[in-house]
C-alpha positions in Angstrom: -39.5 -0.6 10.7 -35.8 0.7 10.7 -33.5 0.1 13.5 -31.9 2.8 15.9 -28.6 2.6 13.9 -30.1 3.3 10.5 -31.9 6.3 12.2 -29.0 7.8 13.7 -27.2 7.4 10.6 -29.6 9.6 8.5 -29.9 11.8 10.9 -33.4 11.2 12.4 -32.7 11.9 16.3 -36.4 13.5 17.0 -39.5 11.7 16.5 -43.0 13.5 16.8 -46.4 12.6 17.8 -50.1 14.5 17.6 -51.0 14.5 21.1 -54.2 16.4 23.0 -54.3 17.6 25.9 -57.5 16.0 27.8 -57.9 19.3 29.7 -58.0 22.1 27.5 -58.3 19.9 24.2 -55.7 21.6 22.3 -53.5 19.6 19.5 -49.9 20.0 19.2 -47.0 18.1 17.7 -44.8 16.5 20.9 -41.2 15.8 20.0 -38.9 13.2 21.5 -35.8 13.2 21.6 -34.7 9.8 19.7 -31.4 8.9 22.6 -33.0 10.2 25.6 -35.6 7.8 24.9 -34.1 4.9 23.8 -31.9 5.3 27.3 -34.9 6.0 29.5 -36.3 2.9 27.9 -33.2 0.7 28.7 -33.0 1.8 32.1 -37.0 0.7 32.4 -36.3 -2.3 31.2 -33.0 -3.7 33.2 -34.9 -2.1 36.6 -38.0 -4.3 35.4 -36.8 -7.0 33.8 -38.0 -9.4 36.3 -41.8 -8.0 36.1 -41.6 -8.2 32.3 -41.8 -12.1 31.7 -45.5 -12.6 30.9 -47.4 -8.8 30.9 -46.2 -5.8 30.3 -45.4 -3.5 33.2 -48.4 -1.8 35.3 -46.6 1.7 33.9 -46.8 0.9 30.4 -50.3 -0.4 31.0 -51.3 2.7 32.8 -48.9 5.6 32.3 -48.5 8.7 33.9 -49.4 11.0 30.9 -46.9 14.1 30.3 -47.8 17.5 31.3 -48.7 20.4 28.7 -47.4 23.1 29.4 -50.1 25.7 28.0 -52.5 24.4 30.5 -50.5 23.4 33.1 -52.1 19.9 33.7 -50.5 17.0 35.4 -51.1 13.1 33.4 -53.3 15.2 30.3 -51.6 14.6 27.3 -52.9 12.0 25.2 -51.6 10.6 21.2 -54.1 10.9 18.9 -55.2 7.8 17.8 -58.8 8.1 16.7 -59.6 8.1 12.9 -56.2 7.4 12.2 -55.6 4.0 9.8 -53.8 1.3 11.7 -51.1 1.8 9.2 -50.1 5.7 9.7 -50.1 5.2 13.5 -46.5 6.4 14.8 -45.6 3.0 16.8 -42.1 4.4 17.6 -43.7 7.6 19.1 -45.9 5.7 20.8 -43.7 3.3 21.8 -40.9 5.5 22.8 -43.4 7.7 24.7 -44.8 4.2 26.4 -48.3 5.5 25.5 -48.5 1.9 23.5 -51.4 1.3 25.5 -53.4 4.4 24.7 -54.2 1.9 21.4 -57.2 -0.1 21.4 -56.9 -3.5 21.4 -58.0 -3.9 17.5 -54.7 -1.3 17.1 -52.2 -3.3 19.4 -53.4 -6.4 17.9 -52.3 -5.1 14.5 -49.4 -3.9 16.1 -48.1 -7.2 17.4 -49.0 -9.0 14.1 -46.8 -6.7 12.0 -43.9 -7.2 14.6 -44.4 -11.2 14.5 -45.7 -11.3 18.2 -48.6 -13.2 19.1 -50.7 -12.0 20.5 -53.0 -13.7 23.1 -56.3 -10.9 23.1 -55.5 -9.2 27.3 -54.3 -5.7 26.9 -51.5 -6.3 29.5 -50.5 -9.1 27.0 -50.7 -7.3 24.0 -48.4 -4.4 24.8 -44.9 -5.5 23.8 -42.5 -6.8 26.8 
């Protein structure tokens, strides 16, 4: 895990992601745009900051998926987690997209042990606040 800084320092603004579309099932590579995020994220955060004591927020929970573009579907993109080792999973994508709780809850609890939260077994609990 490397901090914002040290990926602005070596040059790592965009982080990618496989997603698929539920509609039309097509794969691509998503790319985010590493400050764009991060702010979005902030401003989440000090708007919610109240909500965000105990569970995580009801849109991280159950997010409004993107749109793809090819097949024009509103809330249809999804990350692709399945098959993939714990390990490889893109947690800053995921996080950065808020898509954290497209994991399962084997993958979040994995997540929160390798980021020294504990975590208590509710998905609402599990997804970092």
């Amino acid at each position: 895990v490397q901090s914002r800084n040290y990926l602005v320092q070596n040059n790592i603004r965009i982080i990618t992601g496989r997603v698929k579309s539920k509609k039309c099932q097509q794969e691509f590579e998503m790319l985010l745009d590493l400050e764009e995020k991060v702010s979005t994220l902030r401003e989440f955060v000090d708007r919610e900051r109240e909500t965000l004591r105990d569970r995580a927020p009801r849109a991280w929970i159950n997010p409004e998926l993107p749109k793809y573009s090819q097949c024009r579907k509103e809330n249809s993109i999804k990350p692709i987690l399945k098959d993939i080792k714990k390990k490889a999973i893109n947690w800053l994508f995921l996080f950065l997209s808020q898509l954290l709780s497209s994991c399962t809850i084997d993958q979040l609890k994995y997540f929160c042990k390798n980021t020294n939260n504990c975590p208590t077994g509710a998905k609402d609990q599990l997804v970092p606040n």
